[in-house]
C-alpha positions as CSV (number, residue, x, y, z in Angstrom):
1,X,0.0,0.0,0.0
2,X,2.9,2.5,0.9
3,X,4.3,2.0,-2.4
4,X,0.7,2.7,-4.5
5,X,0.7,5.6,-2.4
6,X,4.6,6.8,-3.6
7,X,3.8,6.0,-6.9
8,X,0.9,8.0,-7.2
9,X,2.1,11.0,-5.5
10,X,5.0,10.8,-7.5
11,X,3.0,10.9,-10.6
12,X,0.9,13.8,-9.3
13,X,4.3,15.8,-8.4
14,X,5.7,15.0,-11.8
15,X,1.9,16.5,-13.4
16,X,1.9,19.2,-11.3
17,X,5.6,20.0,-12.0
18,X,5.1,19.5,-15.7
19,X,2.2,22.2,-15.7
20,X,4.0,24.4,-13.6
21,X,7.1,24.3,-16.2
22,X,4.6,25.3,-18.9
23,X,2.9,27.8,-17.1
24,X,6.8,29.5,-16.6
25,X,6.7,29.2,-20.6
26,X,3.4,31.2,-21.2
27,X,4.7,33.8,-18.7
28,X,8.1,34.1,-20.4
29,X,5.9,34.8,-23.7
30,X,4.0,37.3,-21.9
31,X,7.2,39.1,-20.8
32,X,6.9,39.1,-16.8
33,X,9.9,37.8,-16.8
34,X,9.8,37.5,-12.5
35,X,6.7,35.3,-12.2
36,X,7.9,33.1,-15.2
37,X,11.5,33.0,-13.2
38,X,9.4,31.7,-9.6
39,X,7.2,29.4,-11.6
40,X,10.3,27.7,-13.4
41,X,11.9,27.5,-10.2
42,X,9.0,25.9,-8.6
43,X,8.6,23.8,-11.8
44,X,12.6,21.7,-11.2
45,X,12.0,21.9,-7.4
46,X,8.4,19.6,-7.5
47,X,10.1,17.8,-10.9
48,X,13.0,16.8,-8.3
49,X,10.6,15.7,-5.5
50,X,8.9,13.3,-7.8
51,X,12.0,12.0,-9.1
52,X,12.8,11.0,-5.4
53,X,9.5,9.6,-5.2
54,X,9.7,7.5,-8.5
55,X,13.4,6.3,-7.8
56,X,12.9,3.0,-5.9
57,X,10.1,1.8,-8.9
58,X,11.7,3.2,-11.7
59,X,15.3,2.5,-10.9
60,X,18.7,4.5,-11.5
């Protein structure tokens, strides 16, 4: 059960990071370039939390 429960956070993380990479994108076309700069940042730190999550299933 704990590992269901990895898995699928670590596949909500890796959503959630994914979305908030793209969001950075959209704000770097509209030019604010501060927001897109928090939101990328945001984007690699949850990205790196789910690849801690997802490394004991998927392997190194």
């Amino acid at each position: 059960m704990a590992r269901v429960v990895r898995d699928g956070s670590g596949l909500l993380f890796t959503v959630a990071a994914l979305a908030a990479l793209g969001w950075g994108v959209v704000e770097l076309r509209d030019h604010d370039y501060l927001s897109a700069a928090l939101l990328l940042l945001t984007g690699v730190a949850v990205l790196r939390a789910a690849v801690e999550l997802l490394r004991p299933t998927v392997g190194e």
